[in-house]
Each structure stands twice: as structure tokens, then as C-alpha cells.
C-alpha positions as CSV (number, residue, x, y, z in Angstrom):
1,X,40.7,65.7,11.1
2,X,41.0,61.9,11.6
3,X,37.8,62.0,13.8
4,X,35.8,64.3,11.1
5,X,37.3,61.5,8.5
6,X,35.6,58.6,10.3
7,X,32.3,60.3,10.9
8,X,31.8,61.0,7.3
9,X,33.1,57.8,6.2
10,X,31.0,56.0,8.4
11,X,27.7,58.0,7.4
12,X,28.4,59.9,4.0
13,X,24.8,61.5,4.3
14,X,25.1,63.3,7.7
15,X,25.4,66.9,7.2
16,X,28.2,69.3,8.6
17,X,25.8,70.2,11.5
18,X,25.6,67.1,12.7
19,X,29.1,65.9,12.1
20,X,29.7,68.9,14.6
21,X,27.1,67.8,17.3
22,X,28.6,64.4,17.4
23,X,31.9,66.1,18.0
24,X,30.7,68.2,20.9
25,X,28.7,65.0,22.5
26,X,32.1,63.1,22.1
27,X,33.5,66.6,23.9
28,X,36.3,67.1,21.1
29,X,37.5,70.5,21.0
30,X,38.0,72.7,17.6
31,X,41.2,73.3,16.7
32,X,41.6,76.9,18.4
33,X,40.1,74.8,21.6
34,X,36.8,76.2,21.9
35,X,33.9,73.3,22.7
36,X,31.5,74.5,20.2
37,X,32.0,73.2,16.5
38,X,30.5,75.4,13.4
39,X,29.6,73.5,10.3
40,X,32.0,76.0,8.6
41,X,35.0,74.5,10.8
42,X,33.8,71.0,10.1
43,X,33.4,71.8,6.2
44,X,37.3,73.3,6.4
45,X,39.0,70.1,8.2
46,X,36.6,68.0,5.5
47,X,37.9,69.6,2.9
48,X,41.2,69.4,3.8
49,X,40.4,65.6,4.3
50,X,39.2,65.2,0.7
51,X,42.1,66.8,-1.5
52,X,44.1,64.3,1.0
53,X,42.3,61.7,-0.4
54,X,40.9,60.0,3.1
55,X,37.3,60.6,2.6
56,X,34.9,58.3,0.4
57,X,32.6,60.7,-1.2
């Protein structure tokens, strides 16, 4: 989630696709391990992020 966080923070205007590319290039894997990242995983740990309070958007 901390990586997710600073992706988003850094560039609020990527969209979950490409949050999950730049995970897979930094070869990151998903939380049930798999290498692959779907936006809908991405969108999830975001999410999660935001009712914490860590992302700026």
C-alpha cells in the first residue's frame, strides 16, 4: 500500500492502469503474489489508503 501511496501522491493524475504498470516494471508483486497488477487491485489498496488518510486527493 505504501508504494501505491507514493505513486499517487507523487502523480495524482495517473490512472490505476498505470499505477499498476509502474508496479510490475518496479517487479512488485500483488498481495496474493502474482506479478501482474489489475487496476481493480490497485483501486482496492488505494482505497484503503484514502479512508487512512495517506493519499492527497
Amino acid at each position: 500500500m505504501s508504494l501505491i501511496t507514493g505513486i499517487a501522491n507523487a502523480n495524482p493524475e495517473l490512472a490505476l492502469r498505470d499505477i499498476a504498470s509502474q508496479l510490475e516494471a518496479m517487479h512488485e508483486r500483488t498481495p496474493r503474489g502474482s506479478s501482474t497488477w489489475a487496476a481493480s487491485s490497485v483501486k482496492n489498496l488505494l482505497d484503503r489508503a484514502k479512508k487512512l488518510g495517506l493519499v492527497s486527493q
